[in-house]
C-alpha positions in Angstrom: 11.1 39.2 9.6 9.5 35.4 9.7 6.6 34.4 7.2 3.3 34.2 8.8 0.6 32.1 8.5 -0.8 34.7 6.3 1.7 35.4 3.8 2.2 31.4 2.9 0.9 28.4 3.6 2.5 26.6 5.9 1.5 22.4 6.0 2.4 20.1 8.6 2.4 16.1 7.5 2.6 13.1 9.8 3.8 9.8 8.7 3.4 6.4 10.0 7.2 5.5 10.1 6.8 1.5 8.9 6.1 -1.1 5.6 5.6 1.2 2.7 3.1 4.0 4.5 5.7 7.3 4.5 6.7 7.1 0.5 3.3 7.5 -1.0 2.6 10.2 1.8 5.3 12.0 0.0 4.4 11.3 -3.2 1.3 13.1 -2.0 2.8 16.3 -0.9 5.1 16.2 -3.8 2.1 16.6 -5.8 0.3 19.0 -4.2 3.3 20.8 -3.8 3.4 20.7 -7.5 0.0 22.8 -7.6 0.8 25.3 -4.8 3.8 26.9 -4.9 3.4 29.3 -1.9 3.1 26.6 0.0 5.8 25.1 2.9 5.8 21.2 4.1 7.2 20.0 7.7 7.2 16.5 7.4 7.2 14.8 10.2 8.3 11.3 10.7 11.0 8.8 12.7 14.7 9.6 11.8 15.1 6.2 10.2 12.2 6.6 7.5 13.3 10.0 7.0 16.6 8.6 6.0 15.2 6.2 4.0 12.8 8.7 2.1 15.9 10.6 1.3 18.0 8.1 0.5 15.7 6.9 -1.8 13.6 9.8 -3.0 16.1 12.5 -2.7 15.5 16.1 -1.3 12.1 17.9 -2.4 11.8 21.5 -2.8 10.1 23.2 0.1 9.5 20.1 2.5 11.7 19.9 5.5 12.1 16.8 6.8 11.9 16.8 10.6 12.3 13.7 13.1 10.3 12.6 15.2 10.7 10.5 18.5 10.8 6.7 17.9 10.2 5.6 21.2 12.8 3.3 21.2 14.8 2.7 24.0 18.6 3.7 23.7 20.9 0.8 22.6 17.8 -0.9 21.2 18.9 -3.7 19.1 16.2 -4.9 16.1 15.5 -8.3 16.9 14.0 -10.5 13.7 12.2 -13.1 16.2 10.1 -9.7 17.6 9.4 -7.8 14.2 6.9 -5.7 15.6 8.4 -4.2 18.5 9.6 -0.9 16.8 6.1 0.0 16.3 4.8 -0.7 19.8 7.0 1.5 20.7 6.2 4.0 18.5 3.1 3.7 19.5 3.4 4.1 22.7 5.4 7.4 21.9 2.4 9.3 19.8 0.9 11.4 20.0 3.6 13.0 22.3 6.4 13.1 19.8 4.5 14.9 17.3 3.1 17.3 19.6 6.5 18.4 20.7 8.0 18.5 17.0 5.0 20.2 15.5 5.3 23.0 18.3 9.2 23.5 18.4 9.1 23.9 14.6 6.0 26.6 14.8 8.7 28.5 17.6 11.8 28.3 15.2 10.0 29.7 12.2 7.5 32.0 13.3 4.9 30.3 11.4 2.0 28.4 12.3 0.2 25.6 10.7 -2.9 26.0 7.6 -3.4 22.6 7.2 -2.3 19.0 8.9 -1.9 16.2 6.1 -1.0 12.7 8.1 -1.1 9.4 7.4 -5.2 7.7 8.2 -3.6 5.8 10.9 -2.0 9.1 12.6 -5.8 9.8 13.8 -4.6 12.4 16.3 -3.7 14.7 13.9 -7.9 15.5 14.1 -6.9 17.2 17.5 -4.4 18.9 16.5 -5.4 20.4 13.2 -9.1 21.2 15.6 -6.8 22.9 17.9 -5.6 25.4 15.3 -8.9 25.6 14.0 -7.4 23.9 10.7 -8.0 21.1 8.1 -7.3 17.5 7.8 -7.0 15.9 5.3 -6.2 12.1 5.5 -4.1 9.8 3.0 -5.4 6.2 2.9 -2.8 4.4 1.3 -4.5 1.0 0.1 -7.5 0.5 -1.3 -10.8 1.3 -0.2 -12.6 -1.9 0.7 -9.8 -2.3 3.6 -10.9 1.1 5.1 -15.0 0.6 4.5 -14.5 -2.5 7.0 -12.0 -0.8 9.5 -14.8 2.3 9.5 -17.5 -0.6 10.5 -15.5 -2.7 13.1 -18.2 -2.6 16.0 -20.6 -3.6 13.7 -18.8 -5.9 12.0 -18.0 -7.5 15.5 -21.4 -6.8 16.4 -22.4 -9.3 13.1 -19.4 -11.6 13.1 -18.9 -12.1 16.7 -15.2 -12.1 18.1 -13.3 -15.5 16.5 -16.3 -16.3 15.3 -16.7 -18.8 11.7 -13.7 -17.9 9.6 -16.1 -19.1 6.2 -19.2 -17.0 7.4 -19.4 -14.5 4.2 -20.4 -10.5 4.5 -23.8 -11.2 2.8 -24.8 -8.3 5.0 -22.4 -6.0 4.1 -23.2 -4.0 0.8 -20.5 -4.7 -1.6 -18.8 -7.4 0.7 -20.8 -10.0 -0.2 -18.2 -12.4 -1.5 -15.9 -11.6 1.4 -15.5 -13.8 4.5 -14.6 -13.6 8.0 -11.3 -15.4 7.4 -10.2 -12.4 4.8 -10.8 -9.3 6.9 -7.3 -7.6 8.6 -6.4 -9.6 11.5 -7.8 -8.0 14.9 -10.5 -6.6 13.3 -13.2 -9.5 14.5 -10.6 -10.9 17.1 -9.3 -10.2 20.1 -9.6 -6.9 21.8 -8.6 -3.6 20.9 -7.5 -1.8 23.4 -3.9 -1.7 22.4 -1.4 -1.9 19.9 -2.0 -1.7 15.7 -5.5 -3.2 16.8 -6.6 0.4 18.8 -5.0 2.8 16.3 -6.9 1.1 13.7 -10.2 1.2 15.3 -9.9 4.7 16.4 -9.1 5.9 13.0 -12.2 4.4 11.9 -14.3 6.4 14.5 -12.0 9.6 14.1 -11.6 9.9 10.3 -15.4 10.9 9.5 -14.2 14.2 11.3 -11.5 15.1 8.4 -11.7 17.5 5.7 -11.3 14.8 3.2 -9.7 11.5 3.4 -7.7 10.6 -0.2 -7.0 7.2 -1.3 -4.6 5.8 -3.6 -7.1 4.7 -6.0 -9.9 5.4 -8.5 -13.5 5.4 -8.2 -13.8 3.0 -11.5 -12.2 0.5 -9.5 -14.6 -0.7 -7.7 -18.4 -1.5 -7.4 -21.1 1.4 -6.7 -22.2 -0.2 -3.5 -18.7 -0.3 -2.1 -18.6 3.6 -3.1 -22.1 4.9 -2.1 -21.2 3.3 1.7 -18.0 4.9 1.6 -19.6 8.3 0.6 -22.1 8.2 3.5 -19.4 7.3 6.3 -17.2 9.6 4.8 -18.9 12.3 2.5 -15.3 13.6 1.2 -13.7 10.3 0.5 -11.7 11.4 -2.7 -10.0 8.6 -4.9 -6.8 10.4 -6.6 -5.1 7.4 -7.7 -3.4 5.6 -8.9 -0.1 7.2 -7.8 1.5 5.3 -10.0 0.1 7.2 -12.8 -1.3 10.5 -11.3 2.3 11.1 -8.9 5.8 12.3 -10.7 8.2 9.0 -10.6 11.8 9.1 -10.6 13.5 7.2 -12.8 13.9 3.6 -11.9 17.4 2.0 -12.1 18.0 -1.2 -13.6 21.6 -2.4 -13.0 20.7 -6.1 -13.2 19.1 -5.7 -16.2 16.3 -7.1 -16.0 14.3 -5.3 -18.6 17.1 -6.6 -21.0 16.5 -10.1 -20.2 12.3 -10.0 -20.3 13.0 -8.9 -24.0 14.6 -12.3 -24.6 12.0 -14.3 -23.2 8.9 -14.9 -25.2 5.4 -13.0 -24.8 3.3 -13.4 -21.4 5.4 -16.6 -20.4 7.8 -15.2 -17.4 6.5 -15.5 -13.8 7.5 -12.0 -12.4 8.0 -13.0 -7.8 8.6 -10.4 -5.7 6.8 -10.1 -1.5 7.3 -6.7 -1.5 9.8 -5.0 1.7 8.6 -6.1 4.4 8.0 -10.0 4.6 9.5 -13.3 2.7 7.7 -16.7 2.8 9.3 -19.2 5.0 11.6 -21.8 4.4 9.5 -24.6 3.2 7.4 -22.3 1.0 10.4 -20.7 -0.8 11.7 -24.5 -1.3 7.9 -25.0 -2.7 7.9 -22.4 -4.9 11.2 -23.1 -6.3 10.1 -26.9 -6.5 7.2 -25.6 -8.7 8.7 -23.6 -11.1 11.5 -25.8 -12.1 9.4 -28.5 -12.6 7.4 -26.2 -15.2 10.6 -24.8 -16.8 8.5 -21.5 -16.2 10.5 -18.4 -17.1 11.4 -16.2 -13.8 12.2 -13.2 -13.0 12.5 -13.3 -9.2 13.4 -10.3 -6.7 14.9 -12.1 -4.0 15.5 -10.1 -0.5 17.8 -12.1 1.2 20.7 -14.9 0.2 19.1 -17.1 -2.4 22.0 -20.3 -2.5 21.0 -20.4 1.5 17.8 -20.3 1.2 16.6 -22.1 -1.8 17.3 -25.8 -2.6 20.8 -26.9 -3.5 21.9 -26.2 -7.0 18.4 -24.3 -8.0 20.4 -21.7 -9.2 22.7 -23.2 -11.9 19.8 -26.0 -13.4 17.4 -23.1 -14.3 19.8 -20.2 -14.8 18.5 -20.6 -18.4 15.5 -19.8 -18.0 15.6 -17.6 -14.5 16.8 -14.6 -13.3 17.5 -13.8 -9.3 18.2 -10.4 -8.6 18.2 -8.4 -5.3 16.2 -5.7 -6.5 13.8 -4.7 -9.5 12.3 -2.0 -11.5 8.7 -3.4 -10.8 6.9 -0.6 -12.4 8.3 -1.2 -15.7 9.1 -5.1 -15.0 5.3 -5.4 -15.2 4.3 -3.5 -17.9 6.6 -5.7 -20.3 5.0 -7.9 -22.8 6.7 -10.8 -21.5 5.5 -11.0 -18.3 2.5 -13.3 -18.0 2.1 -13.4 -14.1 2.7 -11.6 -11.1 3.3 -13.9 -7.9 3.0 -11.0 -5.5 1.9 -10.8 -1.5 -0.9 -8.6 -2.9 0.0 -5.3 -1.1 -2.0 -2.4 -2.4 0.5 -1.1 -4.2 2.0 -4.2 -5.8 -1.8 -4.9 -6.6 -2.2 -1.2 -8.6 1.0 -1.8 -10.3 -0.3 -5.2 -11.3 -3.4 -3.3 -13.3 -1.7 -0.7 -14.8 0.7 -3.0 -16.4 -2.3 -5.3 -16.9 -1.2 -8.9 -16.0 -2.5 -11.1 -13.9 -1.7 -12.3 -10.3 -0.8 -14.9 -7.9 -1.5 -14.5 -4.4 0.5 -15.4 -1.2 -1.1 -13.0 1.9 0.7 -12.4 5.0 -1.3 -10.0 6.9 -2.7 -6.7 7.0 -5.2 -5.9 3.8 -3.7 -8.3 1.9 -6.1 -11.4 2.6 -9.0 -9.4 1.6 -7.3 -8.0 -1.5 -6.8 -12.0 -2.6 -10.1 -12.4 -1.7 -11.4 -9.5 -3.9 -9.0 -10.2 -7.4 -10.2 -13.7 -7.3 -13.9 -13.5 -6.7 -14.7 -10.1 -7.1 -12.5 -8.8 -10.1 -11.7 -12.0 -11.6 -7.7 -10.8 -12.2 -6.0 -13.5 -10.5 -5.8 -16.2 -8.1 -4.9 -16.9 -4.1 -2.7 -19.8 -3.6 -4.3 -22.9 -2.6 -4.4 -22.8 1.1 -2.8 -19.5 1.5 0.6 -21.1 1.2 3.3 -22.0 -1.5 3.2 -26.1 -2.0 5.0 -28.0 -5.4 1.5 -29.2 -6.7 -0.8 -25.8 -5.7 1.5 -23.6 -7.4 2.3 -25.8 -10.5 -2.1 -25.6 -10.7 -1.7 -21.6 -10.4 0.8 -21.4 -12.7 -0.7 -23.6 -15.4 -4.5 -21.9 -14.8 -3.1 -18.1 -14.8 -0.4 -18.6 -18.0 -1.7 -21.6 -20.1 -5.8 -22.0 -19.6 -8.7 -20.7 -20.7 -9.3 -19.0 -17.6 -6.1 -17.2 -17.1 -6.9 -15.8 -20.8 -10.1 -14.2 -19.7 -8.7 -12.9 -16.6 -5.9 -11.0 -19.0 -9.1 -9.3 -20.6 -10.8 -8.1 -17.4 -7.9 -6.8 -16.1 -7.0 -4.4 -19.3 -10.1 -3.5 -19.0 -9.2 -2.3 -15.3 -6.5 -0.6 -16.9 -7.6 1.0 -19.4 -10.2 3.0 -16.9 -7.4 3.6 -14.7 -5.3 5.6 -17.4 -8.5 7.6 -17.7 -9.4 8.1 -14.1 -6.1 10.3 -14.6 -6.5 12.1 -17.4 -7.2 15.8 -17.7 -11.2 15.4 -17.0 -10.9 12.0 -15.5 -12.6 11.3 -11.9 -9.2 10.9 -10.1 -7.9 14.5 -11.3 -11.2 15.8 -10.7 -11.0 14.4 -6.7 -7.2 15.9 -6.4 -8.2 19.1 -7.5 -11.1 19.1 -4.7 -8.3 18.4 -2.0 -6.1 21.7 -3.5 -9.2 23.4 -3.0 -9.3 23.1 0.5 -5.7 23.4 1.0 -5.6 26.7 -1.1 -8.9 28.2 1.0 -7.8 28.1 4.1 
């Protein structure tokens, strides 16, 4: 005889298949599945992610990991020139895909759906959780600045105008004051949006005030009370449950380049930590820049290089600081960053490099590609005062020589390393057993557990 809907909980989750969205999803679940053991996950996502998650993650007990349509065409061929096709066509294939997974799954087992848990960007899981006459519940994965401005496009368009002055600052905006037009995700005050990443974004920010709760991967410490009072009145159950970092169960990290052997070699707060996260390298000339910079300095490095470094770096880089650097393919950033040696993190400023960054309390350098990541530069440097953007938002010899020196050797750069212990130290309580982030999780278990 099948389970019922009755007799256990049955949760559907949606991912968005692309970057680094579908592992802290399932960090999510893994936790909450953690706290409720009667409790079954279908998680739903593209066969390639799922592979990855698996690959990566390994299997977790009671999620099923389903596939969903990619929209690709057959014989589709990835082509680096066109990076962003894969998600138009996914795009174009939702909400379809899920639809029909979601459904064949409730015929095979005989048991429908308590709850939908889905990426913020998969908005559409607000029809069909409303359909079932079911919960919600959205996981923001970046920080919540990024959301409060993706919530208020139409006004911020409204204020801004469409390509309108890239230096005009958010003096408006409560909270925002320090940001400018130039920083905000691209698409949000240009261009229309009546396709592409640009649509899904702006109809999650009018669909999400209809979930249960919307959880973000961060803590309410974080940030100023203006930016959180405006998120509470757009979205009265915004819960901050991070970071996952701290709050989520971690598998080990391998580390068979030994990199954690090397740091303990090198001396305190002197090695320049570089990694651009999975998704995006600088170009040519900015690699060559960076390089340029750094052996000039003689800084200690500690590089995680995607890609073939002797091709793309200049000639004989390599052996004339081999001293003094390390190149590996990949790194255990966690722990990479919470060594004593490391003195600066030269990082794309993704959300979750950023966390990392705090909890292991050193001090950045930022190079932005796109995405949240300008405004999160933006905020370290002027709001926080835990790091730097690069001059001109890209790697030159002489800008990043002046980062370097300011973040590592000046007075500046010392007073930075204080605020940003401070950061972390609130973080480590924001997850402890009466700390706000725990508090916040255990609000989302209780509507899971009610319904």
């Amino acid at each position: 005889m099948p389970e019922t809907k009755s007799s256990r909980k049955h949760i559907a989750v949606l991912a968005f298949p692309f970057g680094t969205h579908a592992t802290p999803l399932l960090g999510f679940v893994r936790r909450i599945s953690e706290a409720a053991s009667d409790a079954k996950f279908s998680f739903f996502s593209t066969a390639q992610s799922n592979a990855v998650l698996l690959a990566n993650r390994g299997e977790v007990e009671r999620v099923k990991f389903l596939d969903v349509d990619s929209g690709l065409p057959n014989g589709y061929v990835f082509n680096k020139s066109d990076p962003n096709a894969p998600v138009v066509y996914f795009l174009k294939a939702t909400p379809g895909n899920f639809e029909r997974a979601v459904e064949i799954v409730v015929a095979e087992t005989g048991m429908e759906f308590s709850c939908f848990i889905s990426d913020a960007f998969m908005w559409f899981a607000a029809e069909m959780a409303e359909k079932r006459r079911v919960p919600w519940i959205a996981l923001w994965t970046s920080g919540p600045r990024s959301l409060l401005v993706h919530l208020h496009t139409d006004f911020l368009r409204e204020r801004l105008g469409i390509n309108g002055p890239g230096e005009q600052t958010l003096e408006f905006f409560p909270g925002l004051s320090e940001i400018r037009a130039m920083d905000l995700p691209e698409g949000l005050v240009s261009g229309p949006l009546d396709e592409g990443v640009p649509l899904l974004l702006h109809k999650m920010g009018q669909i999400l005030p209809k979930a249960a709760a919307v959880a973000a991967n961060s803590y309410e410490e974080l940030d100023l009370p203006d930016v959180n009072k405006l998120m509470k009145t757009r979205l009265p159950k915004f819960l901050n449950i991070g970071p996952f970092t701290l709050s989520s169960l971690l598998l080990p990290a391998s580390d068979e380049y030994c990199c954690l052997e090397w740091l303990e070699k090198r001396e305190k707060s002197s090695v320049a930590y570089i990694s651009f996260g999975s998704v995006i390298q600088p170009p040519l000339p900015e690699l060559t820049a960076l390089a340029e910079a750094l052996e000039a300095r003689k800084t200690p490095f500690l590089w995680s290089f995607r890609g073939n470094p002797t091709e793309q770096l200049p000639l004989g880089f390599l052996q004339r600081t081999s001293v003094y650097g390390k190149m590996v393919p990949w790194a255990p950033q966690i722990k990479i960053l919470q060594h004593s040696s490391v003195g600066v993190f030269v990082t794309h400023g993704g959300w979750n490099s950023i966390l990392e960054s705090i909890i292991g309390g050193v001090p950045m350098i930022c190079r932005p590609f796109f995405g949240d990541q300008k405004l999160n530069e933006r905020t370290l440097e002027t709001v926080w005062g835990i790091g730097l953007g690069i001059e001109g938002r890209k790697f030159t010899k002489d800008g990043t020589m002046k980062a370097l020196e300011v973040v590592l050797c000046s007075e500046q750069g010392k007073i930075m390393r204080e605020k940003i212990a401070v950061l972390k130290k609130l973080a480590f309580q924001a997850v402890e057993s009466e700390g706000s982030s725990t508090a916040n999780f255990k609000a989302v278990m209780e509507l899971i557990t009610k319904t």
